[in-house]
LUMPA-580035 format. One record per residue (C-alpha): y, z, x; residue number from 1; residue in one letter. Coordinates in Angstrom, 1 decimal, decimal comma. Last residue first. Example, Ala and Ser with C-alpha at 12.3 -4.5 7.8 and 13.67 -1.06 7.14 Angstrom:
// LUMPA-580035
<site><yy>-1,1</yy><zz>7,1</zz><xx>13,7</xx><kolkol>2</kolkol><kese>s</kese></site>
<site><yy>-4,5</yy><zz>7,8</zz><xx>12,3</xx><kolkol>1</kolkol><kese>a</kese></site>
// end
This chain:
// LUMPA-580035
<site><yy>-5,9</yy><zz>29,2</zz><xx>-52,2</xx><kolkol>142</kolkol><kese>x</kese></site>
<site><yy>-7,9</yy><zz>26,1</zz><xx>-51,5</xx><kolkol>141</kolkol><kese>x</kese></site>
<site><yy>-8,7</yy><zz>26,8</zz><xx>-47,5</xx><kolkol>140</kolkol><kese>x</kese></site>
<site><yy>-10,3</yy><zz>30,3</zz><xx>-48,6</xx><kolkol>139</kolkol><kese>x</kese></site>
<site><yy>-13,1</yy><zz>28,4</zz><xx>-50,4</xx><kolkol>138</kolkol><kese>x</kese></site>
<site><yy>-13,8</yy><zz>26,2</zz><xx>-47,4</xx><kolkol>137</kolkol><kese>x</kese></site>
<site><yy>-13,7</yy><zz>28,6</zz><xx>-45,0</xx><kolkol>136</kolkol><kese>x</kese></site>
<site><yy>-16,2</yy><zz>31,3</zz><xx>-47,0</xx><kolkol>135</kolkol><kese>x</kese></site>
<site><yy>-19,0</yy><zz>28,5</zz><xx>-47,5</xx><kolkol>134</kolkol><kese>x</kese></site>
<site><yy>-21,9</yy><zz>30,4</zz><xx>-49,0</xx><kolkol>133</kolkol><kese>x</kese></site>
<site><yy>-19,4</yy><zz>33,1</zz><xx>-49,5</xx><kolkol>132</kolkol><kese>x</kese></site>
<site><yy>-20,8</yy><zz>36,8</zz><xx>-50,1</xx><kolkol>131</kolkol><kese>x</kese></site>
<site><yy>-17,6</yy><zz>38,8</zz><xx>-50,3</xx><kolkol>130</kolkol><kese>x</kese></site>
<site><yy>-14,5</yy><zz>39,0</zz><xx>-52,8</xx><kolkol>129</kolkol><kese>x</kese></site>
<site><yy>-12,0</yy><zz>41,6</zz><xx>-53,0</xx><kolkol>128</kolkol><kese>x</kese></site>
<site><yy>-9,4</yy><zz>41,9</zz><xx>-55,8</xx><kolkol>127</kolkol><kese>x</kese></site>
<site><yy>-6,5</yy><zz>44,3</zz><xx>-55,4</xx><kolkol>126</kolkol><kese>x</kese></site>
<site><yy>-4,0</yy><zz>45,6</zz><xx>-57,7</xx><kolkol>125</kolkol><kese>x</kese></site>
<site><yy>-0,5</yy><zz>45,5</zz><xx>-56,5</xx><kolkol>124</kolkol><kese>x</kese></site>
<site><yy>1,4</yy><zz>44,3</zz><xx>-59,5</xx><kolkol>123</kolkol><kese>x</kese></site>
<site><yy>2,4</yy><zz>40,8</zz><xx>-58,1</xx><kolkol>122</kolkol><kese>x</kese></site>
<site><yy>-1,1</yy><zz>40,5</zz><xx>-57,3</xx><kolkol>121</kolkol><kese>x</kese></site>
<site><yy>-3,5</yy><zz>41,3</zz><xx>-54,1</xx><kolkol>120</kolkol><kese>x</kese></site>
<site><yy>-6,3</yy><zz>38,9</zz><xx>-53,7</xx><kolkol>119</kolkol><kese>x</kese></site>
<site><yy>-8,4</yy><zz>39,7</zz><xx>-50,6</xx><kolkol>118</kolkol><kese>x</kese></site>
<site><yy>-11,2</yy><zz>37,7</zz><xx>-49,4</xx><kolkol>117</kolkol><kese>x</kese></site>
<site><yy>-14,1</yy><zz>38,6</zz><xx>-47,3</xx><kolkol>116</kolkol><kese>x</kese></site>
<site><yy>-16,0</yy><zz>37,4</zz><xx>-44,2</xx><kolkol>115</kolkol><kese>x</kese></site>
<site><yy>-19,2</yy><zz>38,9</zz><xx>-43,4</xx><kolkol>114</kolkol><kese>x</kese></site>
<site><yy>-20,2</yy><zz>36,8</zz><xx>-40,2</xx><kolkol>113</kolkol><kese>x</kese></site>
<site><yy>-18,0</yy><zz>39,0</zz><xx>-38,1</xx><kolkol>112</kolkol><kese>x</kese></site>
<site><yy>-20,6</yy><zz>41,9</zz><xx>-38,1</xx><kolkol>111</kolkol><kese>x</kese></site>
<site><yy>-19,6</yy><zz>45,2</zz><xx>-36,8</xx><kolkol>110</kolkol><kese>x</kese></site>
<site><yy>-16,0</yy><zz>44,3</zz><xx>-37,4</xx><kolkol>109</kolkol><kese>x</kese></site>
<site><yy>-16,9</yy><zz>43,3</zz><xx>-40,8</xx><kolkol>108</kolkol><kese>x</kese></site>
<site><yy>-14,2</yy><zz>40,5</zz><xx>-41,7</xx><kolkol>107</kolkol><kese>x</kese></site>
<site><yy>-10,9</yy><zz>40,2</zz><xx>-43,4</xx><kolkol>106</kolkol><kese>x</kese></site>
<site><yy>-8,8</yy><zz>37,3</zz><xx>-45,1</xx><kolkol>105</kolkol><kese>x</kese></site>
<site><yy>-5,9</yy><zz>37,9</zz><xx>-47,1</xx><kolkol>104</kolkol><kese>x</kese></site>
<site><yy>-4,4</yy><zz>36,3</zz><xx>-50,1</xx><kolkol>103</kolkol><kese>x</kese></site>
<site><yy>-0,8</yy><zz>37,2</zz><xx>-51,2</xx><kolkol>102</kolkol><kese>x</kese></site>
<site><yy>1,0</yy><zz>38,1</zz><xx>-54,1</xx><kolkol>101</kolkol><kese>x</kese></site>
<site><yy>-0,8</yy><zz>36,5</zz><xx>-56,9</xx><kolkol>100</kolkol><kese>x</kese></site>
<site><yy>1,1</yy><zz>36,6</zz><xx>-60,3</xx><kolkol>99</kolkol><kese>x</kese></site>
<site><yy>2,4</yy><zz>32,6</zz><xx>-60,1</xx><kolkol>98</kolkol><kese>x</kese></site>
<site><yy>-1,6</yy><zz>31,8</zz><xx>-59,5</xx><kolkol>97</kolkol><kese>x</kese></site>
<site><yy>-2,6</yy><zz>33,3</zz><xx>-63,0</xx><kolkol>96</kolkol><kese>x</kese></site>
<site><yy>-5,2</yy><zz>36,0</zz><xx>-62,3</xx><kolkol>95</kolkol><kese>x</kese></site>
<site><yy>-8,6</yy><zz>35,5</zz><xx>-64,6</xx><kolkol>94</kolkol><kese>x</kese></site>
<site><yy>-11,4</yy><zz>38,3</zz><xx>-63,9</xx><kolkol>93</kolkol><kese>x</kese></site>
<site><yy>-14,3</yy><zz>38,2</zz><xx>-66,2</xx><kolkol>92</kolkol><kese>x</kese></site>
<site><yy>-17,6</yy><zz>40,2</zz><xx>-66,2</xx><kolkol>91</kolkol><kese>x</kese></site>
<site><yy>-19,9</yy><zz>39,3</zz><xx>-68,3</xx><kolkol>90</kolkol><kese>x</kese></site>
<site><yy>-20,5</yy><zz>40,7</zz><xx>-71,6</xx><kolkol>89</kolkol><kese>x</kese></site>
<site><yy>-23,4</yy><zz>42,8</zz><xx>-72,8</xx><kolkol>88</kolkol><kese>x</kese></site>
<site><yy>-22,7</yy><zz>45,5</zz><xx>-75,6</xx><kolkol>87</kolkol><kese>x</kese></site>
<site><yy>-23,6</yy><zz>49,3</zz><xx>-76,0</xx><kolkol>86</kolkol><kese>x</kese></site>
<site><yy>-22,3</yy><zz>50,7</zz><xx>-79,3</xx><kolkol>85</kolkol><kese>x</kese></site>
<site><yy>-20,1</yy><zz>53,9</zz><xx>-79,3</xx><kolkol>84</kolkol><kese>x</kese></site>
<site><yy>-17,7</yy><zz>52,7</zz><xx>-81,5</xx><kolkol>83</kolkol><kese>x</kese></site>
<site><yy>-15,2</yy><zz>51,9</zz><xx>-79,1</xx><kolkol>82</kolkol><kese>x</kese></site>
<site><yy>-17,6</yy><zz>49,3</zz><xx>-77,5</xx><kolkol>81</kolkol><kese>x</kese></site>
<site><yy>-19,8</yy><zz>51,3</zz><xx>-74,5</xx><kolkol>80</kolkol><kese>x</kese></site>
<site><yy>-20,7</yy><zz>48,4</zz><xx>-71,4</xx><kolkol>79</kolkol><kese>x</kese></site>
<site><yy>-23,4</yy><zz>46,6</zz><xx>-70,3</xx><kolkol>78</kolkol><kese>x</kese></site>
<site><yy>-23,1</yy><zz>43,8</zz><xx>-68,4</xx><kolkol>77</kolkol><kese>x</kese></site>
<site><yy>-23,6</yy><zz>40,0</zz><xx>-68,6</xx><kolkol>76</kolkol><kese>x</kese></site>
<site><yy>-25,0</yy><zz>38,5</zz><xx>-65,8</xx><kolkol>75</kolkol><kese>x</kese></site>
<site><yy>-23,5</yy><zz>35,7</zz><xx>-63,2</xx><kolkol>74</kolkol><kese>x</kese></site>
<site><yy>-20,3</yy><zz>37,8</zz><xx>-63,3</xx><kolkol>73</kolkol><kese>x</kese></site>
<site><yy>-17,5</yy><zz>35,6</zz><xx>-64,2</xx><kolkol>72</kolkol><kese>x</kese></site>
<site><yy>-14,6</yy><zz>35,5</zz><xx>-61,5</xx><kolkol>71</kolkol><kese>x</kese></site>
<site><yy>-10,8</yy><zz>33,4</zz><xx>-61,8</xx><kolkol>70</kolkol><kese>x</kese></site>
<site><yy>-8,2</yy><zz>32,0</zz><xx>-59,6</xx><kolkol>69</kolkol><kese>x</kese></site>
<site><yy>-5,4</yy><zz>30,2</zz><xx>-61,4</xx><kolkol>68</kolkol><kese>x</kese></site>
<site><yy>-3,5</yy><zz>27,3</zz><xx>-62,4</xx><kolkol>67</kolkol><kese>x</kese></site>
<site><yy>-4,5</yy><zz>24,1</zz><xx>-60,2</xx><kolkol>66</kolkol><kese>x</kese></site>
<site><yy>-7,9</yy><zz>26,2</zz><xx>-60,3</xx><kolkol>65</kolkol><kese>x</kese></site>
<site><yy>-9,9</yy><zz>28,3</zz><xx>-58,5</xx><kolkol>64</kolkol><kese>x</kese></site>
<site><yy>-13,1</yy><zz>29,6</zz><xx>-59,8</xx><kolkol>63</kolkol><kese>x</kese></site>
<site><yy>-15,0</yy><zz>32,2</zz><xx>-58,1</xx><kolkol>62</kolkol><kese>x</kese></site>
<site><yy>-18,7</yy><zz>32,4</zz><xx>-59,7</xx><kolkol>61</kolkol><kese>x</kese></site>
<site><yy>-20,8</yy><zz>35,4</zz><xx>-60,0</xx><kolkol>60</kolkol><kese>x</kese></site>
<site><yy>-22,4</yy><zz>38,4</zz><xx>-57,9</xx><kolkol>59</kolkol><kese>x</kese></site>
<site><yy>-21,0</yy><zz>41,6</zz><xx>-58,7</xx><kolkol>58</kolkol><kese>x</kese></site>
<site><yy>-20,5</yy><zz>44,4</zz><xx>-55,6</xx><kolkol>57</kolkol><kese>x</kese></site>
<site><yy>-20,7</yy><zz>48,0</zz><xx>-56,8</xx><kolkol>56</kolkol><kese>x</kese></site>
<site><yy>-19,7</yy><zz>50,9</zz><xx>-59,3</xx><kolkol>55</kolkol><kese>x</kese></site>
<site><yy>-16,2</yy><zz>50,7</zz><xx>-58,0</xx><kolkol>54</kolkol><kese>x</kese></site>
<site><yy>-15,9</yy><zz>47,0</zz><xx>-58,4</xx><kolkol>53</kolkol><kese>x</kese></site>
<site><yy>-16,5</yy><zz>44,4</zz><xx>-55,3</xx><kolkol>52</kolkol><kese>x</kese></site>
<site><yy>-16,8</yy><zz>40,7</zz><xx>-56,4</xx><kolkol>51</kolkol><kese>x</kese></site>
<site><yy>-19,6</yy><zz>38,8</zz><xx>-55,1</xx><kolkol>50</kolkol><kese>x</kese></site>
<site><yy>-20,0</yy><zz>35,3</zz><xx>-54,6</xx><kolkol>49</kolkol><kese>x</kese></site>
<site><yy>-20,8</yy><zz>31,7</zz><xx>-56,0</xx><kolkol>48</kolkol><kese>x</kese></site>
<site><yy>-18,2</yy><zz>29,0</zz><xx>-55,3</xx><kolkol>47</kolkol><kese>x</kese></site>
<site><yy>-16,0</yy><zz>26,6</zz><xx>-57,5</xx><kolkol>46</kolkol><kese>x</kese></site>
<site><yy>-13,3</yy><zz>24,9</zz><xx>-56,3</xx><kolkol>45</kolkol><kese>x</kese></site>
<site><yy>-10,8</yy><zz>22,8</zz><xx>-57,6</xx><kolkol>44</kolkol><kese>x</kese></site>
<site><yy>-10,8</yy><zz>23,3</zz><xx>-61,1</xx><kolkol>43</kolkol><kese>x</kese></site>
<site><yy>-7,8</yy><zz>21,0</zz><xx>-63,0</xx><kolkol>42</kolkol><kese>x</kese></site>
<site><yy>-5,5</yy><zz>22,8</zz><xx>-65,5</xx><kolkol>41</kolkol><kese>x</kese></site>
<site><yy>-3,8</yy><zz>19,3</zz><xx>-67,6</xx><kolkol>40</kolkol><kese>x</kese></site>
<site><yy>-4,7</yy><zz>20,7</zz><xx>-71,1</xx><kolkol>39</kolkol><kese>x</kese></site>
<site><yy>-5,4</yy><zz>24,7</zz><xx>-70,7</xx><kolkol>38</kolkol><kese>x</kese></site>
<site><yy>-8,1</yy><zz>26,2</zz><xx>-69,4</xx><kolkol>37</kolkol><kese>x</kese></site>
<site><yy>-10,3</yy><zz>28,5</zz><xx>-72,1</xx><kolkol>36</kolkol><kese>x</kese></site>
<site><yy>-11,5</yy><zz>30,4</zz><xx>-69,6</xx><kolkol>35</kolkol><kese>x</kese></site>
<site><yy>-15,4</yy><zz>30,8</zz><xx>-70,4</xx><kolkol>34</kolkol><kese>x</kese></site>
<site><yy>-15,3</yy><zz>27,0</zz><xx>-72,0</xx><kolkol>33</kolkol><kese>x</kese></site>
<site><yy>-13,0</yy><zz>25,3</zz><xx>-69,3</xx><kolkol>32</kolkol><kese>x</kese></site>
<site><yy>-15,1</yy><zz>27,0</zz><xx>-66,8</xx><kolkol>31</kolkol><kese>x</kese></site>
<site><yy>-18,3</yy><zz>26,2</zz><xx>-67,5</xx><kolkol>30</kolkol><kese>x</kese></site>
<site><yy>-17,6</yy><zz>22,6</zz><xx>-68,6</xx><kolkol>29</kolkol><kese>x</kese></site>
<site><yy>-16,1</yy><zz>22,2</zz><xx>-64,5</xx><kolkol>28</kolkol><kese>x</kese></site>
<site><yy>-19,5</yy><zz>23,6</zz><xx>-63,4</xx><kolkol>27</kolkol><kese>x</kese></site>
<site><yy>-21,4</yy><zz>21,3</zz><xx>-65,5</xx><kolkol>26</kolkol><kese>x</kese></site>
<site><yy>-23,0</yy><zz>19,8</zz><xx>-68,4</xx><kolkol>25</kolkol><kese>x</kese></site>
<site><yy>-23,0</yy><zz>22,6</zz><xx>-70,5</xx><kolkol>24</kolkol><kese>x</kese></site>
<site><yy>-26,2</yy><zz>23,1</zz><xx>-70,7</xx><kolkol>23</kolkol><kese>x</kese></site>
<site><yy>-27,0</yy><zz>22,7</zz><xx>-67,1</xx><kolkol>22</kolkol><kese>x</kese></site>
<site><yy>-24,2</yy><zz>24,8</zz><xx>-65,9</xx><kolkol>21</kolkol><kese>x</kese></site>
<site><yy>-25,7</yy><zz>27,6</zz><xx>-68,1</xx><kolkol>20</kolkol><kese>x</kese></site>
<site><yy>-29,5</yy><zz>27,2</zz><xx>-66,9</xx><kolkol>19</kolkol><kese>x</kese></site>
<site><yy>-28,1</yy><zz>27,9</zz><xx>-63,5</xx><kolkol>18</kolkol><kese>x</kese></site>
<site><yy>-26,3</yy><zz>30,9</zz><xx>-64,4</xx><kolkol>17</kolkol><kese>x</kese></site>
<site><yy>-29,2</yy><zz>32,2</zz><xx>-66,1</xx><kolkol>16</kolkol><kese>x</kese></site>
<site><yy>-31,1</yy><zz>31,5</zz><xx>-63,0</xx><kolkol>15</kolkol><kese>x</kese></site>
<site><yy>-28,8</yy><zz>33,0</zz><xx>-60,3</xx><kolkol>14</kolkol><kese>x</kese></site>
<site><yy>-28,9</yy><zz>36,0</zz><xx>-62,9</xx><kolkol>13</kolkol><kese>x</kese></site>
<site><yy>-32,3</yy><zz>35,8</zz><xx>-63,0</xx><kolkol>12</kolkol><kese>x</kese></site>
<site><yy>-32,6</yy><zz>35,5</zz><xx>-59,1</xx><kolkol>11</kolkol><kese>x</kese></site>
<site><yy>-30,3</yy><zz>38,0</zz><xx>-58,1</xx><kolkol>10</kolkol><kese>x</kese></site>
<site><yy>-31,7</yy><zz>40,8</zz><xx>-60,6</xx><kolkol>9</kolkol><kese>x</kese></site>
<site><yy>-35,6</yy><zz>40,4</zz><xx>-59,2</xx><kolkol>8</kolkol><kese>x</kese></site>
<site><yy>-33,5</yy><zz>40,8</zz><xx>-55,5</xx><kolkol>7</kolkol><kese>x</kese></site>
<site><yy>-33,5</yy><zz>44,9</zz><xx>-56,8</xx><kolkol>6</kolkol><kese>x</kese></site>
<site><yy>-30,1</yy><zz>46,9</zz><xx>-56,3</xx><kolkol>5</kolkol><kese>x</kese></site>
<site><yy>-28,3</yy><zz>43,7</zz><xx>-55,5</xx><kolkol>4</kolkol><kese>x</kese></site>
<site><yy>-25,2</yy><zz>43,3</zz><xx>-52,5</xx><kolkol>3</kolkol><kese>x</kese></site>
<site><yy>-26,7</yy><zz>46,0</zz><xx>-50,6</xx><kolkol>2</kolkol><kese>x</kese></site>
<site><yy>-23,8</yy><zz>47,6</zz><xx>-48,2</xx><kolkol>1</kolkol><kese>x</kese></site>
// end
């Protein structure tokens, strides 16, 4: 599986998420702004990775907090508005912590160096996330 389509994509979007974090003055300022977290949420973790959609594996940011685990794409992307417009937004996934289910963790048989993480909710959806830079330690915080 390719994780990018071209590695010109990976590196502006690992740029543009890079320039972000800077502006903001940090990771933690990134994530209370693009999730709104509440008053007493605390981040815990923050790691880059990819989340797998039907159209592909996303690279972004996994965020896990004292209140949820949550994605955002490191680009925006383009989708259709009801109006027939095309608009960028990134790619946001937010799943409150008292709607997860279970996490799992799995690996590529052929290559047990590709770990991934499963996050199935209450309502059986099922969010898979690949790429770690440091797969154990983001797993330990679920």
């Amino acid at each position: 599986m390719r994780l990018w389509s071209k590695f010109s994509e990976l590196v502006k979007g690992k740029l543009s998420l890079g320039a972000r974090i800077l502006q903001l003055g940090g990771v933690k300022r990134v994530f209370r702004q693009i999730f709104c977290a509440k008053e007493g949420e605390k981040l815990l973790k923050a790691s880059q990775c990819y989340l797998s959609t039907t159209v592909g594996p996303i690279a972004g940011l996994l965020f896990i907090s004292t209140q949820r685990v949550a994605f955002c794409s490191d680009r925006s992307i383009k989708f259709s508005s009801p109006n027939g417009e095309l608009v960028r937004i990134h790619y946001k996934v937010s799943i409150p912590l008292r709607k997860i289910k279970r996490a799992n963790q799995s690996e590529n048989a052929k290559k047990p160096s590709q770990k991934f993480m499963e996050i199935v909710t209450m309502d059986n959806f099922d969010f898979w996330y690949m790429g770690f830079l440091n797969y154990q330690k983001a797993f330990g915080y679920l």
